[in-house]
N, C-alpha and C positions, 0 to 999 in steps of 0.2 A: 713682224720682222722688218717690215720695209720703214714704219716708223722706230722701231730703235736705230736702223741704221742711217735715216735721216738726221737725230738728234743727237748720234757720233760724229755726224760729218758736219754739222755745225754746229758742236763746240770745236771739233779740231781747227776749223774755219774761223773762229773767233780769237783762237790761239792771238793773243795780242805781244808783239816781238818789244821787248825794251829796246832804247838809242843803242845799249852797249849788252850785248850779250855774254859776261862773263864765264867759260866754259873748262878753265882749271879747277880742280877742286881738292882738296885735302878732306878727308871725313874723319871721325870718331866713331864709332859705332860700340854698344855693351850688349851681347847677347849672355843669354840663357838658356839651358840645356839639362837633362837630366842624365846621369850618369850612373850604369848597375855595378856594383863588384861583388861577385858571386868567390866568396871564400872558404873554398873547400881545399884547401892543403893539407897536406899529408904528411909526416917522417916518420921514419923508424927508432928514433931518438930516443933513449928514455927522458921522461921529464914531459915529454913535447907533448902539447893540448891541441887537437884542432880548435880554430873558432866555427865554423861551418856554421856560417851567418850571409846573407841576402845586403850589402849594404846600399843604399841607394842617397843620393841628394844632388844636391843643384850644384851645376858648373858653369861658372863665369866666365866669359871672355872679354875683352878689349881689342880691338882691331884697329889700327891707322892704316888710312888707305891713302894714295894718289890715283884721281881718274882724271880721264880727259873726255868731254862732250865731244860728238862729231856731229855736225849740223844743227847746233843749241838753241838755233832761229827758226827752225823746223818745227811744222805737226809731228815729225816722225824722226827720234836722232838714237848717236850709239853710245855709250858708255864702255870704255877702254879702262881697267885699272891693276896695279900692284898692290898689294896690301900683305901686311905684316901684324905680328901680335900676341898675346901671351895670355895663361886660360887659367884659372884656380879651382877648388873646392876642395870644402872639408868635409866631417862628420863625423862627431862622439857617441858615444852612447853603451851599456851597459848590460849586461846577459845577464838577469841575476841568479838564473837556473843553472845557468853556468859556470858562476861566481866568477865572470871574466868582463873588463870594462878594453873600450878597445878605439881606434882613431885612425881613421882615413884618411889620406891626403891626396889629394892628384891635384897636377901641376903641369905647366907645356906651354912651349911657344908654338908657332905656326907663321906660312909664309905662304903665298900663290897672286894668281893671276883672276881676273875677274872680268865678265862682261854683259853689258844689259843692251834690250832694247826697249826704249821708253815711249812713250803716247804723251805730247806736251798738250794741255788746255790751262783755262784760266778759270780759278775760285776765286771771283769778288776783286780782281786786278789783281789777283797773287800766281804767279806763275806754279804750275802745278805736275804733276807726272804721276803715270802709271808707269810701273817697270818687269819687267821680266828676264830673269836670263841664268849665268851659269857660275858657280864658284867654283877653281880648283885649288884646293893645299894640300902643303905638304906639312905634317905636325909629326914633333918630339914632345911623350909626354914620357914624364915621371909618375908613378902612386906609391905609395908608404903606406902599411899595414904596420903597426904594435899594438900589441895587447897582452895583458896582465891584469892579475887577480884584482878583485876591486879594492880589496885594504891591501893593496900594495903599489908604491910612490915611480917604480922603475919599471919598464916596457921586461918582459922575460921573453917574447917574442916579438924579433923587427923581420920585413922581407919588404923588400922595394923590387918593382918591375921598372925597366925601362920598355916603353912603345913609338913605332916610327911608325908612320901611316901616310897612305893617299886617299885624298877623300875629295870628291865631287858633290857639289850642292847644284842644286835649280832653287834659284831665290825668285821669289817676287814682292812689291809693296808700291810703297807711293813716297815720294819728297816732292816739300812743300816749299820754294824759294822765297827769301825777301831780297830781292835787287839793291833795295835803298844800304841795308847793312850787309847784303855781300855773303850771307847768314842761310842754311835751308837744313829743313829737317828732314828727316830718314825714320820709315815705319817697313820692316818686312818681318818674313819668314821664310826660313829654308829650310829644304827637305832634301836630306842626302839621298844620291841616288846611287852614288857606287862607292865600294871601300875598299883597304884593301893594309891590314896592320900586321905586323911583327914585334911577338912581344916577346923579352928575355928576362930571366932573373937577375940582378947586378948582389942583391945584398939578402941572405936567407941567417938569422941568428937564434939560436937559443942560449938567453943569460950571457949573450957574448961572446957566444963559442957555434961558430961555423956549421950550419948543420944541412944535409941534403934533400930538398924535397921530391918525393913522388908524386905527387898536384899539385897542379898550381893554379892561380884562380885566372877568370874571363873577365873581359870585362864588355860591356856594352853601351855603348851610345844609342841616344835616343836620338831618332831621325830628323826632329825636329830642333831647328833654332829660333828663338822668337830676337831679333833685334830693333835696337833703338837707336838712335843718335842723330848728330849734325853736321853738317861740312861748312867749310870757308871756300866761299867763291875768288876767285883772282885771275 
């Protein structure tokens, strides 16, 4: 123990400070995430088919952020940021037991507050970081369900949710700074730690004609985010 903690305290000690420490940043970041739509709807309708299908696939996001560094000359600084951003996925696919083909959509922006605390050393003269800390947003999503018989060209059933949600992440990762081009990259993952959604029906159709559902479907987020990206120093 006493030599791991020696070989923390000098690399933090070796922390080498560039002439100019640039501690504005702008980031990009693309995560990844998996997303459940459990489709068990119901009506009394004639005509009406449930699909009562399991759909699952991958959700995109894009995030732009504004942070600001607090003591970026430091072994030990803070990270302050806003970040905004907008989320997609799709998924097709076909029941043929059911003779029903069918299409997922979810969709949503998002907006919050961000905050890390970071550990600065040096890989090879490149200024480097470990980070930890907290995400909060706030997101508006959209999903779209249709589905219809597979030899047929027109949706015979649409239903769209609207969801508003609060959601807290604990993130952690590492960025990797280059000084000369102003330039650093972003490796994390997040893990939601609390949520908290309201979902509603906006649009329920059969063949275009208004219909009332008894279930409606859940949906679930996968706890994890895996992200990527890069910021511009200034």
């Amino acid at each position: 123990m006493k030599i791991l903690l020696s070989c923390l305290l000098l690399l933090l000690s070796n922390f080498a400070q560039a002439d100019e420490v640039k501690s504005n940043y702008m980031t990009f970041n693309l995560g990844i995430r998996k997303i459940d739509l459990l489709h068990e709807e119901s009506a009394a309708d004639a005509g009406y088919k449930p699909l009562n299908k399991k759909s699952s696939f991958a959700m995109f996001s894009l995030k732009l952020g504004i942070e600001k560094e607090i003591l970026a000359d430091q072994p030990i600084s803070f990270n302050l940021g806003a970040n905004f951003g907008g989320m997609y996925g799709r998924k097709k696919d076909q029941l043929v037991e059911s003779n029903l083909q069918f299409r997922d959509r979810a969709s949503g922006i998002f907006y919050g507050l961000s905050g890390t605390l970071n550990a600065n050393f040096m890989i090879k003269k490149m200024r480097s970081q470990v980070f930890g800390g907290v995400n909060l947003l706030k997101t508006s999503s959209d999903y779209r369900l249709g589905y219809y018989p597979i030899n047929s060209l027109n949706p015979s059933v649409e239903i769209e949710y609207e969801e508003d949600g609060t959601v807290s992440y604990l993130t952690a990762g590492m960025r990797f700074f280059d000084n000369k081009l102003g330039l650093f990259s972003i490796f994390a993952i997040d893990y939601k730690l609390a949520s908290s959604f309201n979902t509603t029906i906006s649009k329920s159709k059969l063949d275009q004609n208004d219909i009332s559902l008894s279930n409606t479907s859940s949906a679930t987020h996968d706890p994890f985010i895996l992200t990527l990206g890069f910021g511009l120093s200034f």
